[in-house]
N, C-alpha and C positions, 0 to 999 in steps of 0.2 A: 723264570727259574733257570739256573744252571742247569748240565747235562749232568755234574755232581748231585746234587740239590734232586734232579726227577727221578736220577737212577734208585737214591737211595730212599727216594719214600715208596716206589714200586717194592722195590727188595724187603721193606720192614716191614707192607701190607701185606706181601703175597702168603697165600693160603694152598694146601697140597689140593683144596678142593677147585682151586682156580684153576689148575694145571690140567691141561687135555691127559688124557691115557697113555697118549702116544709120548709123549715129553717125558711124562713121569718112568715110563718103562724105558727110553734111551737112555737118562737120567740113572737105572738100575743097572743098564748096562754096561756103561761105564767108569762107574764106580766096581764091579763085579772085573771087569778087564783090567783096571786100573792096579785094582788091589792084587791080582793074577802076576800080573806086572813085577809089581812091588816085592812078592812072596820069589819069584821065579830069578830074580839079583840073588839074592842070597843076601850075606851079613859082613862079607870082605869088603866092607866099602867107606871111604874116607869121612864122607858127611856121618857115618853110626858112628864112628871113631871118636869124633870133635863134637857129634850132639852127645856123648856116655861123658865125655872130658865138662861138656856142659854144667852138664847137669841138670840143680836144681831140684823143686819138690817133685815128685811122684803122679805129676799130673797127667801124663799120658805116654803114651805105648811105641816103640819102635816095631813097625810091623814087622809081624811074623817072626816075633823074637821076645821074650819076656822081660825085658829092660823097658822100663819105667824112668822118663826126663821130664821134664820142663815143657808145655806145651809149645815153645819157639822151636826147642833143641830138636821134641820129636817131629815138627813140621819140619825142618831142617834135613834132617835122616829121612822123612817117608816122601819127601820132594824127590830125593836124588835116588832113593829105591823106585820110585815109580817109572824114573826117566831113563835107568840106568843102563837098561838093553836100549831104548831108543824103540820099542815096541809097544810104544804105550800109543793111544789115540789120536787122531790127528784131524782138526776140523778145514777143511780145503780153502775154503771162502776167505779164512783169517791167519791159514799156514800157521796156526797154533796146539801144542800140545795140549787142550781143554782140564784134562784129569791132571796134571801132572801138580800144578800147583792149587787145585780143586781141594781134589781129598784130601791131601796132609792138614790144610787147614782147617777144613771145616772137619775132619774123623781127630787132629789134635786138639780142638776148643771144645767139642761137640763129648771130647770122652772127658778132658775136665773139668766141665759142668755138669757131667752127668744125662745131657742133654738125649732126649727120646729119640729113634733113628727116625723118626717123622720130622724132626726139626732139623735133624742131621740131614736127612736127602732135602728141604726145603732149601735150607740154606746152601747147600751145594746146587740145584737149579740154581739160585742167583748167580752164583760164582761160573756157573756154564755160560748161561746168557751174558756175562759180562764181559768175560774174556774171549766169547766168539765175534761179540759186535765191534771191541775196543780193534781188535785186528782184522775183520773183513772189513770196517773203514777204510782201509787204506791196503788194497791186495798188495801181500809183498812190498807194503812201503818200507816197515822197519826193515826187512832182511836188504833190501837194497843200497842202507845206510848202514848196513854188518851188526844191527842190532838182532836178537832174540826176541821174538816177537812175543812168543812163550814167557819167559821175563820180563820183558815190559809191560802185556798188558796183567800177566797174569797179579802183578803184584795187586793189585785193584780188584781183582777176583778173589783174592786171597781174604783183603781187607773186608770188602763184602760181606763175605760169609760168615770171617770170625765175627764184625761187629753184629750180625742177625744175631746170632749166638750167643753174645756176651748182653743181648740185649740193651743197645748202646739206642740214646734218641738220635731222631733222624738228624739232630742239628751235629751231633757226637760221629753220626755214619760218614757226615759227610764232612767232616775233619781228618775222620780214618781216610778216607780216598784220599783227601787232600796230603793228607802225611806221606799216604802209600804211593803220591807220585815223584815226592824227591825221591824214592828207591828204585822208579822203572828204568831200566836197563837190563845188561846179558849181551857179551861181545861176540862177534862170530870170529875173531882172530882165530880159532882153535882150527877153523878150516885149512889155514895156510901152515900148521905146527902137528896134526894128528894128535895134539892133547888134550885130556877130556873135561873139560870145565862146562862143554855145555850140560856136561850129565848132572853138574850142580846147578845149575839156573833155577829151574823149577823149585827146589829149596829153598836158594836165598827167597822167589817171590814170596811163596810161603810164608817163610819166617820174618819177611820183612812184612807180611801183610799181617801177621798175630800181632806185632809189636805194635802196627800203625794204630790199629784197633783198641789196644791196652795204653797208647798213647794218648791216643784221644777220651778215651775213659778218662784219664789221669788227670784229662784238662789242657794238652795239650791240641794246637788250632792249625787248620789247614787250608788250604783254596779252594774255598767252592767253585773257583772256576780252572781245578788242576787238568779239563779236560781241555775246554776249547779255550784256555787262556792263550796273550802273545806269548808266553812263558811256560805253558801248559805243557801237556803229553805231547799233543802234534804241533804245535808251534815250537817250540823251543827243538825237539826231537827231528823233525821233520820240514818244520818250513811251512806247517801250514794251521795257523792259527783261527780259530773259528770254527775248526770243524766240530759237528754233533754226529756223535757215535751212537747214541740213544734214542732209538724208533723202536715205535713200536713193541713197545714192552708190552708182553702176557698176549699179543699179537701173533705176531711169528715167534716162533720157537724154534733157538739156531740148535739146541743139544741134540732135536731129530737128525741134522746136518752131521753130527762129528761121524767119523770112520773109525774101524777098528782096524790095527795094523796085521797082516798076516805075515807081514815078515819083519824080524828086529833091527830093521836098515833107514835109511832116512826115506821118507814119502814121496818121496819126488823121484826116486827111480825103481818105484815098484811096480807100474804098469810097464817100463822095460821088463823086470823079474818076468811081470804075469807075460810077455810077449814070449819070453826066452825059455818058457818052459817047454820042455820036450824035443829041447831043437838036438841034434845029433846030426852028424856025419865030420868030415873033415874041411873046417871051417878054415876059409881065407883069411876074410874079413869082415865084419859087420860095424852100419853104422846105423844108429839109434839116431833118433830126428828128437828132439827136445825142445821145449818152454823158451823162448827167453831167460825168464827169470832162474829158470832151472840149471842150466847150463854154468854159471858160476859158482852153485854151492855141490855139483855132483859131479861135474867131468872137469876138462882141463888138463893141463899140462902136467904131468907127475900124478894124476891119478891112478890109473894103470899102477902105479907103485905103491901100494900105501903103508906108511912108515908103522901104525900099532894098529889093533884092532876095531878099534874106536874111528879112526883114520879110513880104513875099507868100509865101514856102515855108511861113510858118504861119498863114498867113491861109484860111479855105474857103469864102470869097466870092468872094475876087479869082482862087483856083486854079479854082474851077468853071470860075468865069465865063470864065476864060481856055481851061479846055478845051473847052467851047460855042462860042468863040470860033474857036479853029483848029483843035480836034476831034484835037487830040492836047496832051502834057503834057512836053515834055522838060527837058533842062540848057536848052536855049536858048528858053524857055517867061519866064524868071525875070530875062532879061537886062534888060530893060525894063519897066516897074513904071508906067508914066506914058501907057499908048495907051487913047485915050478910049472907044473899042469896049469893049474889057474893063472899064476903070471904069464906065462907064454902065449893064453888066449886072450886075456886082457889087454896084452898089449895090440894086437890087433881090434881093438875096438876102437872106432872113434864116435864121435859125435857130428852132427849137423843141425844146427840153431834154423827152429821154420815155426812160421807165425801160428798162432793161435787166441782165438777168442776169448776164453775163458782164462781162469787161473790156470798157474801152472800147476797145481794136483789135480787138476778136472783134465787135462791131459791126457788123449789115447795112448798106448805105448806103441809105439813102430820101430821095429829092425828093419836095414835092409841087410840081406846076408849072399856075401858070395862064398862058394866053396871053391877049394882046389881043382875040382874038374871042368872049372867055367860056367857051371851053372849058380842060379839065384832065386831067391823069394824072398820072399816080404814076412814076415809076424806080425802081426798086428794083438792086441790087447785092450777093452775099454779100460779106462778108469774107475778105480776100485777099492775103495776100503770096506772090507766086509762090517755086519753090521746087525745081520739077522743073530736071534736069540740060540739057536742051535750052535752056530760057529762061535758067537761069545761064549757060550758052556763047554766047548767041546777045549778052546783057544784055555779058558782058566784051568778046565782040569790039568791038561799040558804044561804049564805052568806050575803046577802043585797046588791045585785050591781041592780041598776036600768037597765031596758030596753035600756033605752037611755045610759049609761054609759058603758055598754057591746058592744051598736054601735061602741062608739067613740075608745072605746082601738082598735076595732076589724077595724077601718077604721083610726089608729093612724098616718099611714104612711101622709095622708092628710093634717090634721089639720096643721095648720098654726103655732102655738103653744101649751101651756099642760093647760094652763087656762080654754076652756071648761071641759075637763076632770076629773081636780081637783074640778073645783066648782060641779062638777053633783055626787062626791063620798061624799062630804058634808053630813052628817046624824044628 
C-alpha cells in the first residue's frame, strides 16, 4: 500500500476511544489556543473580505463573527485568523503551524454537516498527526527550499479531516490527498519584502483541502502515490522521492509534541525572548548563538530594521531588543516598528551561527552581552513552548475567549454539535 492508501484508512478507522488521554487533551488544547488565536486578530483582515465577497450558501461561520459563507470561503477567513498574529502553535520536529490549517477545516465541514464535536475533535486528531509527520520527515527541508512548511503539508491535513467528515470511502480519501498535493505549496519570499502572505498560507491549505475532498466526492482522482511518488510531495518538492512519512500511526502521538506560543513572533527566536528577559543595565552589545537553520529566516542583514510589523515578528534583533526594551513581548509589542529606543538597541545585536544537534526550535537560547563598562554575561534559556493546561486557559482568556467558551472547546468531545461553541466565540 501507499503511504496515501495506509494514512487514509488509519484516519477513516480511528475511534476517540483508540486515542490515549494524553492526545486527546493536547488535541483540546489546541484547538482552545487555536480558536484564542483566531478570536484575538479581530475581523480587519483580507482573507474575511474575499471569503463575505465569496460567498455562497450559509454553511458555515467566520470566527468570532456572525457571518455565515460557504464552507471553502469560511476555512479560507478562519485559516488566516488563526495564523494572523503568528501566535498560534508551533510543533518543533516539523517547524509547522499544526492548528492553523486544522481547525478551519475540520470546525468549517464539521459545522456544515452538523457533525457532533466528537467527530469534529476525531477528525482534527487525524489532521494533527498528519501535518506533524508530513514535516518532521524532513527537519526544516521545506523551509530550506523557501517553502512553508505549514502550507505544504498542511493542505493534506486539511484534506484529511474534511474527507473523515464528509464521509468520503477510503478509495474517495485517498484521491482527496491525492488532489490536495497539486495544492502543497506557501513561498517564504515574504522574508526578503516584510509582506504578509505567510498570514494567508494556512487558509489557502485549508480551503484547498475542503475543495480536494468535495473533489474527490464529485469523482474526481488523484495519486495514491502523492506522497513518496518521483513526482510526489518530496520528490518533485525536494529531491527526494521515496520517502514514507507514515510510521507509526495510533503509535506515537505527534499532537502531545506541538507547543503553545507565548509570544506572537516567529518560534525560532523565542528562546532568545525567554534568554532576554529581565536583562537591564547599559548594553554594548549582544550576540545571540543560533541554529543553522534559524539564522536565515530571523537575523541577517537589515533585520535590526524592519520595514512593517509583520516584518519585526521575524526579525531577533529588533524582538530582543524590544523585550529589553519594555521587558515584555505582546500582540501590542509589533504595532510600531519605528520607536528609536528599540532601534538603537537592535542595532547592536548580532548573531553567531553554532552547531546543534537537534532541530532548530529544540534550541537553548544563549546571549552573550557586554555592557558599556566592560563587563559581560551570558543568558541562557531552555527551549520552550508552553503547553501546560493552566497557561492555555490563562493564554485564551488573554486573547478574548470567554469562560464559558473555554468550557465548551475543553468539553467538545460532548456537545452534540459546534453551534454552541461558535455562537459563545461571537465578539
Amino acid at each position: 500500500m501507499t503511504a496515501a492508501e495506509r494514512l487514509a484508512g488509519w484516519a477513516l478507522e480511528l475511534s476517540l476511544e483508540q486515542v490515549p488521554e494524553a492526545a486527546v487533551e493536547a488535541a483540546l488544547r489546541h484547538l482552545l489556543d487555536g480558536l484564542g488565536c483566531a478570536v484575538a486578530a479581530g475581523t480587519d483582515l483580507p482573507a474575511i473580505t474575499v471569503a463575505r465577497e465569496l460567498g455562497g450558501p450559509a454553511e458555515a461561520t467566520i470566527l468570532g463573527t456572525p457571518w455565515q459563507v460557504g464552507a471553502p470561503a469560511a476555512a479560507l477567513a478562519n485559516g488566516m485568523l488563526v495564523h494572523a498574529l503568528d501566535f498560534d502553535d508551533t510543533h518543533a520536529g516539523g517547524l509547522v503551524h499544526a492548528t492553523a490549517p486544522v481547525l478551519p477545516a475540520a470546525f468549517a465541514v464539521g459545522e456544515e454537516i452538523g457533525a457532533s464535536g466528537a467527530e469534529v475533535l476525531a477528525a482534527a486528531l487525524t489532521g494533527y498527526e498528519t501535518i506533524c509527520r508530513l514535516g518532521a520527515a524532513v527537519p526544516h527541508g521545506f523551509h530550506a527550499r523557501g517553502l512553508h512548511a505549514t502550507a505544504t503539508c498542511g493542505v493534506f491535513a486539511a484534506a484529511l479531516a474534511a474527507a473523515r467528515l464528509y464521509g468520503l470511502t477510503h478509495a474517495e480519501t485517498v484521491d482527496a490527498l491525492g488532489i490536495a498535493g497539486s495544492q502543497a505549496g506557501g513561498l517564504l519570499e515574504f522574508l526578503n519584502t516584510g509582506s504578509s502572505t505567510k498570514q494567508l498560507h494556512p487558509g489557502f491549505a485549508a480551503q484547498a483541502g475542503v475543495l480536494a475532498a468535495r473533489l474527490a466526492r464529485a469523482g474526481a482522482s488523484g495519486p495514491a502515490t502523492v506522497l513518496e511518488g518521483p513526482y510526489g510531495l518530496y520528490g518533485a518538492l525536494l529531491g527526494l522521492p521515496g520517502l514514507d512519512p507514515v510510521t507509526e500511526l495510533g503509535e506515537r502521538w505527534e499532537v502531545t509534541r506541538i507547543g503553545v506560543k507565548p509570544y506572537p513572533a516567529c518560534q525560532l527566536l523565542h528562546a532568545s525572548l525567554d534568554a532576554a528577559r529581565g536583562l537591564t543595565g547599559d548594553i554594548e552589545e549582544i550576540v545571540a548563538e543560533v541554529h543553522p537553520d534559524t539564522a536565515p529566516i530571523v537575523c541577517g542583514e537589515g533585520k535590526d530594521r524592519p520595514r512593517t510589523p509583520y516584518d519585526a515578528k521575524f526579525s531577533l534583533p529588533w524582538s530582543v531588543a524590544a523585550m529589553i526594551v519594555d521587558g515584555e513581548v505582546t500582540v501590542r509589542t509589533y504595532a510600531d516598528v519605528d520607536r528609536p529606543e528599540v532601534a538603537a538597541l537592535a542595532a547592536r545585536i548580532r548573531h553567531e551561527v553554532v552547531p546543534f544537534p537537534g532541530v532548530a526550535a529544540a534550541q537553548p537560547g544563549r546571549l552573550r552581552i557586554r555592557f558599556a563598562d566592560g563587563t559581560s554575561t551570558v543568558a541562557q534559556a531552555p527551549p520552550g513552548l508552553a503547553g501546560v493546561a493552566e497557561a492555555v486557559r490563562a493564554k485564551a482568556l488573554g486573547n478574548g475567549l470567554s469562560e464559558r467558551a473555554i468550557g465548551l472547546v475543553l468539553d467538545l468531545a460532548s456537545l452534540p454539535t459546534l453551534q454552541p461553541l461558535i455562537q459563545e466565540l461571537i465578539v
